[in-house]
C-alpha positions as CSV (number, residue, x, y, z in Angstrom):
1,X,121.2,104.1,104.6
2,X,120.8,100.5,103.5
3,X,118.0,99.2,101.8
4,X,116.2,96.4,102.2
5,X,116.0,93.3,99.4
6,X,113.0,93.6,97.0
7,X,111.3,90.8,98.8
8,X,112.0,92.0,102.4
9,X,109.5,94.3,104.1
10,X,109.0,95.8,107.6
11,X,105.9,94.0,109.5
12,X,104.7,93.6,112.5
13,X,104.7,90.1,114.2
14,X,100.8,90.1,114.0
15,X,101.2,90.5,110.2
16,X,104.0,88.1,109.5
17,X,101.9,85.5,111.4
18,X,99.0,86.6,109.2
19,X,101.2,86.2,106.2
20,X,102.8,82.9,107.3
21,X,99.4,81.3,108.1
22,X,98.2,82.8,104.2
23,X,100.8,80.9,102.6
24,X,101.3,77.9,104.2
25,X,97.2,77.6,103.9
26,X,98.3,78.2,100.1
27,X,100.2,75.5,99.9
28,X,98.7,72.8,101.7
29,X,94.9,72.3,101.5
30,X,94.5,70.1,104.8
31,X,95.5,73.2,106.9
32,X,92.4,74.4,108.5
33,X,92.4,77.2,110.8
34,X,90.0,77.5,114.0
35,X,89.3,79.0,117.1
36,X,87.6,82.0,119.1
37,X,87.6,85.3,116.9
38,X,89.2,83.6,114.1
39,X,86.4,85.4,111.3
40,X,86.0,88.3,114.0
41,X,86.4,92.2,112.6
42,X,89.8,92.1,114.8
43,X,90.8,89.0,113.4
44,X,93.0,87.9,116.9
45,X,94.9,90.7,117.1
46,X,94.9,91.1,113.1
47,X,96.5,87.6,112.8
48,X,93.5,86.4,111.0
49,X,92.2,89.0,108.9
50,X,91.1,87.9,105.7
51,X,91.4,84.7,105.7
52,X,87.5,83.2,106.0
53,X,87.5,85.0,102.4
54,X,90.1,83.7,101.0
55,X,89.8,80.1,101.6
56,X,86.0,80.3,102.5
57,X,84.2,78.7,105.6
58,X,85.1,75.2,105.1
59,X,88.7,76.4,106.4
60,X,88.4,79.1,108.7
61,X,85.9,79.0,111.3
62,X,85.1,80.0,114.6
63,X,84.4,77.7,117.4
64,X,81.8,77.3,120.6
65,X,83.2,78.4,124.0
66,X,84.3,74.7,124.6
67,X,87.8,74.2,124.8
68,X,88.1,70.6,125.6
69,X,85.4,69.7,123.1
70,X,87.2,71.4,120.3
71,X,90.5,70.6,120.9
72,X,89.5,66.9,120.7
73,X,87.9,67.8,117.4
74,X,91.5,69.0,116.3
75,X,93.1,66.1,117.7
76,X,90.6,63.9,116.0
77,X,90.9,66.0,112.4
78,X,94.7,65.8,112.7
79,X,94.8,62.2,113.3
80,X,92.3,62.2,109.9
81,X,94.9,63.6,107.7
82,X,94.6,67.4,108.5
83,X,96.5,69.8,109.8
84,X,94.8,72.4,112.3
85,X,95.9,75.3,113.7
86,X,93.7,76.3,116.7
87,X,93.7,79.8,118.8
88,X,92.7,79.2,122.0
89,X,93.5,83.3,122.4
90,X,93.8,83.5,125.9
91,X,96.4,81.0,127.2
92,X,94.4,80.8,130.5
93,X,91.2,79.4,128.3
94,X,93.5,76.8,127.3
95,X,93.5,75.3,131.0
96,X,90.1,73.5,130.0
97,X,91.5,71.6,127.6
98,X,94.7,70.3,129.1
99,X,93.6,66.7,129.5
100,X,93.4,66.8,125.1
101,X,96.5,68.8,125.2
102,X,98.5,66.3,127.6
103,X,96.9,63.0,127.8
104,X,96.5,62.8,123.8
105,X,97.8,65.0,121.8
106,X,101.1,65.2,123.3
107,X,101.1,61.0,124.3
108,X,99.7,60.0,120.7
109,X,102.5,59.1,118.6
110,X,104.7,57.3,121.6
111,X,101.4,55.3,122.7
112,X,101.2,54.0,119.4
113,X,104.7,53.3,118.3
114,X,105.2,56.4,116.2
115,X,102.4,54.8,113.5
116,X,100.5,57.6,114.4
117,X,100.7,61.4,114.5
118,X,98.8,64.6,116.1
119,X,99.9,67.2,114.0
120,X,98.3,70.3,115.4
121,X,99.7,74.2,116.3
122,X,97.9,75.5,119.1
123,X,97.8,78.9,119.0
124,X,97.8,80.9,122.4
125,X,98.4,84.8,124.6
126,X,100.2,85.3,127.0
127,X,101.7,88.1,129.2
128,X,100.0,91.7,130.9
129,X,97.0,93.1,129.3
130,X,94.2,95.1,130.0
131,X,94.2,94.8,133.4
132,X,93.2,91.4,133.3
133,X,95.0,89.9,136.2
134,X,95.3,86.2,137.5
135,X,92.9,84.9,135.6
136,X,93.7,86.4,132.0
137,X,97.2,87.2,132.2
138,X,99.2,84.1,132.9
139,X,102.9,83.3,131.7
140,X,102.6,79.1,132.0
141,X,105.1,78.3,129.1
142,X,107.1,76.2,131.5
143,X,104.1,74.0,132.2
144,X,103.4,72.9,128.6
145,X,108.0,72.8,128.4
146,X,107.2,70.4,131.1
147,X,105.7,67.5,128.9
148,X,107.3,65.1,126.8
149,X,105.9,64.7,123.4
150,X,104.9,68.8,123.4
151,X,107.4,71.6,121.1
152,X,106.9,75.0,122.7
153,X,107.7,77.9,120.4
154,X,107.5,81.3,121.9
155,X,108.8,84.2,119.2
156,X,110.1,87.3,119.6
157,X,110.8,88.8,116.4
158,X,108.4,89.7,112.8
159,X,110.8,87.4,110.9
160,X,110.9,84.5,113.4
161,X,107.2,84.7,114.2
162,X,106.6,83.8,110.4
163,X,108.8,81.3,109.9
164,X,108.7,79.8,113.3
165,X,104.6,79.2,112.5
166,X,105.3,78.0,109.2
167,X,107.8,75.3,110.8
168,X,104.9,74.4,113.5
169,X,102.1,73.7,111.0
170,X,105.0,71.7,108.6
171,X,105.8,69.8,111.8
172,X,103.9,66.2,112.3
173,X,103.6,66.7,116.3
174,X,101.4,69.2,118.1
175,X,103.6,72.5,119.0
176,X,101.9,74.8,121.4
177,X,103.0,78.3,119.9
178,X,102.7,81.1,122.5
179,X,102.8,84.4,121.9
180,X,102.8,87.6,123.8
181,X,100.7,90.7,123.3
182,X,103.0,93.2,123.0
183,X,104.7,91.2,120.7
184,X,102.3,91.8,118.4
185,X,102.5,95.3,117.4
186,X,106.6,95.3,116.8
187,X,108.3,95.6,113.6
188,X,110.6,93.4,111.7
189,X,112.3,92.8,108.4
190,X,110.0,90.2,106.8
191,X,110.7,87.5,103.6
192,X,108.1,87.8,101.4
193,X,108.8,84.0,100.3
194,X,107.6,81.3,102.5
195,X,110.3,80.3,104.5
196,X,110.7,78.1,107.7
197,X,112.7,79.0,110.9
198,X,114.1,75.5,112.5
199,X,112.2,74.8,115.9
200,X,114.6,74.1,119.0
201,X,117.1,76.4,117.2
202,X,118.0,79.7,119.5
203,X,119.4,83.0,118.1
204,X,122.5,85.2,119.2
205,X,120.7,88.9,118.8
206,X,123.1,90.4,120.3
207,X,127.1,89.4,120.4
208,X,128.5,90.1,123.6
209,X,132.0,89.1,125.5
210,X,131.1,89.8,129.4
211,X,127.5,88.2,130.6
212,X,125.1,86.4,128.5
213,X,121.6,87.1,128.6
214,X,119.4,84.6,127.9
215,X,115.0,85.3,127.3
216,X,112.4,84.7,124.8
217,X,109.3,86.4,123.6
218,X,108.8,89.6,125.0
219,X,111.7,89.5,127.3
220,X,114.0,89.2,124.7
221,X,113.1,93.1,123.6
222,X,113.8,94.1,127.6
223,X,116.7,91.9,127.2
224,X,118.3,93.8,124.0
225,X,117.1,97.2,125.7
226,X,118.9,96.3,128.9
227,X,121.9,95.1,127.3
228,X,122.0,98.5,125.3
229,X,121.9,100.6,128.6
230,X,124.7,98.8,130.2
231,X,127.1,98.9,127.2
232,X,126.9,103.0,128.5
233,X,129.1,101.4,131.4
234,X,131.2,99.3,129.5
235,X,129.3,96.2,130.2
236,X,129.4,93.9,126.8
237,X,126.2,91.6,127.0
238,X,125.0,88.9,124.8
239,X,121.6,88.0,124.1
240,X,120.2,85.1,123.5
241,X,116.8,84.8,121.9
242,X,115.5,80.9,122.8
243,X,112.5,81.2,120.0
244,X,111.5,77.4,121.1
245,X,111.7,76.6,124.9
246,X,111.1,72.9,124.3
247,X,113.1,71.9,122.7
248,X,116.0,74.0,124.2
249,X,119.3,74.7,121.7
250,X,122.0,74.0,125.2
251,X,124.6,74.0,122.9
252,X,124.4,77.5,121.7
253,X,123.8,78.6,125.2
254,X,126.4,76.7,126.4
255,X,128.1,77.9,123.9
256,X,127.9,81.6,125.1
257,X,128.3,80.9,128.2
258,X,131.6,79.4,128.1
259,X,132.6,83.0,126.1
260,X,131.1,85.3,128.4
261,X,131.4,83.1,132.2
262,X,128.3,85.0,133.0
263,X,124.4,83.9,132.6
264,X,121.3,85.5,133.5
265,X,117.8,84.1,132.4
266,X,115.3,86.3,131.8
267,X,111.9,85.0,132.0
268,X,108.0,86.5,131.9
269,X,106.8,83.4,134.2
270,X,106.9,82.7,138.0
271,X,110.4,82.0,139.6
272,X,109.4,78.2,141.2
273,X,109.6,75.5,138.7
274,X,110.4,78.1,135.8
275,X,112.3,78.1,132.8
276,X,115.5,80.2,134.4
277,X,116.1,77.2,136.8
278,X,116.1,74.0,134.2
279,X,118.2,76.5,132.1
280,X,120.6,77.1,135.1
281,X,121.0,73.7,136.3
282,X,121.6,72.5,132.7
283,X,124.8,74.8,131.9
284,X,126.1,73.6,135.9
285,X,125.8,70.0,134.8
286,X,127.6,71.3,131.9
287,X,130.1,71.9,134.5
288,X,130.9,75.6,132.6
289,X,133.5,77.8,133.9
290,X,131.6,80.4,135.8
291,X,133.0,83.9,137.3
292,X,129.9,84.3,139.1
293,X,127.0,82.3,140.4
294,X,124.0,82.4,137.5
295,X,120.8,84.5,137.9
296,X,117.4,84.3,137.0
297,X,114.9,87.3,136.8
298,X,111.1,85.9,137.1
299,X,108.0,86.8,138.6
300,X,107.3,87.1,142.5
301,X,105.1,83.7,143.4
302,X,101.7,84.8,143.4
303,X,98.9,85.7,141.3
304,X,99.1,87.8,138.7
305,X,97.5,90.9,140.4
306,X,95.1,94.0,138.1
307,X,95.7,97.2,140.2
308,X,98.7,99.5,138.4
309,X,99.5,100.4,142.4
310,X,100.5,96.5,142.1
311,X,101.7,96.2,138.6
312,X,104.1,98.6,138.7
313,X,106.3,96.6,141.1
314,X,105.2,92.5,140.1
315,X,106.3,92.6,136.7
316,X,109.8,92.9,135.3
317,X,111.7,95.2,132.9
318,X,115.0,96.0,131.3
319,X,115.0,97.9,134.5
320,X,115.5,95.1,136.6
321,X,117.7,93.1,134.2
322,X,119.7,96.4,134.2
323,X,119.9,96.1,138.0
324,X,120.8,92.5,138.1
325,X,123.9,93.0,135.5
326,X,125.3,95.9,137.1
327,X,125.1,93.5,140.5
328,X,127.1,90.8,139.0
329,X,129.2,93.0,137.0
330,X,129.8,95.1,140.2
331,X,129.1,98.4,138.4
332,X,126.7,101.0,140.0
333,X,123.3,101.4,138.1
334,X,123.2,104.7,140.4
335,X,122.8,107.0,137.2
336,X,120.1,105.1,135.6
337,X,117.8,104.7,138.5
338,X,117.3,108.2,139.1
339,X,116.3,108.6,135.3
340,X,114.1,106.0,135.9
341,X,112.8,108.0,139.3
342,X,111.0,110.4,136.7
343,X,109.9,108.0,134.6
344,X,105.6,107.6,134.5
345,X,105.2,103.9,134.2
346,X,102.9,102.8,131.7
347,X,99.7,100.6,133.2
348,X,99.0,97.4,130.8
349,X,100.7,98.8,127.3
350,X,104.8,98.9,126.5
351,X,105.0,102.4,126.0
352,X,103.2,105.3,124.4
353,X,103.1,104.1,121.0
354,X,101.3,101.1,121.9
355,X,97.9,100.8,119.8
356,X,96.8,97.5,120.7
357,X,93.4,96.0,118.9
358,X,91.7,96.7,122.6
């Protein structure tokens, strides 16, 4: 068995953001933190437990149901000198305050020559939950990817989630850092230091010679679970974690795609206008050697729906990443689907040890 460095622990995501946010609060007085259910009992999920104590209610506040109001009070602090960190929980609440988000946040420092800066995290959900549907459960990372002047970080592991959100508040730009629910509650080896992951910087989880899979966030665990059920048919699959979807790291997918001659993208938003397509068209213009067309695993186009009778079949798994690599790999996922025939499908949590704050 090995054992872990003296100053390496296991956490959850949830508490290495709670850890990151402690430290880098520790070290730089102008980071404020803010938002709805910051001081609450649950503390977002337990990502903000404890903090109104320690640095007192001057730094760690909650704020009125007003999204575009208080995001222009960020924007306006940031351009001040400080450096906020808002939860907006809910990416869907967010929607309110897109015009702050896009038209000045995101526009500030190339309107005014780069004198200027909006140096702002703004933290927000995303992904299934509770039975929440369209209006509480939407995946629009590729929205904010969309516009210029905008980082979009999106972790999936304890040790990235801390050092990614370290990186974001350090950074002099506003970063929208998304982050799903069941992300949450996994387990990680964590640094005890504070320590920053680079933003626009993807991670090889998983080596692989035959198809590379590429995801982020949440889909990066049905990824590495799908690409552990196909090694049983000899099928050696890379994954590719993208931690930061704007920037994108192209050269280390490229990278593994000119290794494997394979690529699926594995995303948690719709198919049209999604990540999967700018990442496909990027490695054709890259004119790589392919074996086999690229594919994409998304959502079906329409809303997110609440129902488990409807669940079960909109979202996507390592089940149906399974599926698509044995079709490009021509291998026959015959075997695993009548496992999965038996299997009870779990309605708005990842599995039975799920003990989400709700």
């Amino acid at each position: 068995m090995q054992c872990m460095p003296e100053n390496v622990r296991l956490l959850t995501v949830a508490e290495a953001l709670l850890e990151g946010t402690r430290q880098v609060m520790a070290e730089d007085e102008r980071v404020i933190v803010i938002g709805e259910g910051v001081p609450d009992p649950k503390g977002i999920f337990g990502t903000t437990l404890g903090l109104r104590g320690e640095f007192g209610v001057d730094r760690v506040f909650d704020m009125p149901v007003a999204e575009n109001g208080m995001t222009g009070v960020v924007i306006g602090a940031a351009l001040a000198g400080m450096r906020p960190i808002l939860t907006h929980q809910r990416l869907d609440f967010s929607l309110y305050s897109l015009d702050q988000i896009i038209n000045n946040a995101a526009k500030w420092h190339f309107m005014f020559g780069g004198q200027s800066s909006v140096p702002i995290v703004i933290r927000m959900m995303i992904g299934r939950g509770w039975g929440q549907g369209a209006q509480h459960s939407q995946n629009l990372q590729a929205l904010f990817a969309h516009i210029p002047g905008l980082k979009v970080v999106m972790p999936a592991t304890a040790s990235d989630a801390k050092g990614l959100l370290v990186a974001s508040v350090r950074d002099n730009n506003p970063v929208i850092f998304l982050e799903h629910r069941w992300v949450h509650g996994l387990r990680g080896e964590v640094e005890e230091d504070l320590y920053e992951v680079e933003l626009g910087k993807a991670h090889v989880l998983r080596k692989g010679s035959d198809i590379t899979i590429v995801s982020s966030s949440y889909m990066t665990v049905e990824g590495l679970r799908a690409a552990e059920v196909v090694s049983g048919l000899g099928v050696s699959a890379e994954v590719v974690d993208l931690r930061t979807i704007r920037p994108l790291d192209m050269e280390t997918i490229i990278g593994s795609v000119r290794k494997t001659g394979r690529l699926l993208v594995v995303d948690s938003g719709w198919m049209t206008g999604g990540l999967p397509g700018e990442i496909i068209m990027r490695v054709l213009e890259a004119e790589v050697d392919l074996t086999i067309n690229p594919r994409r695993v998304s959502l079906p186009d329409m809303p997110t729906p609440t129902s488990p009778a409807l669940t079960k079949g909109f979202y996507k798994t390592y089940k149906d990443v399974v599926a698509t690599v044995c079709n490009m790999m021509n291998k026959d996922p015959g075997a695993f689907e009548a496992a999965w025939d038996q299997e009870e499908v779990a309605h708005d949590v990842p599995g039975a040890s799920f003990i989400g704050p709700f």
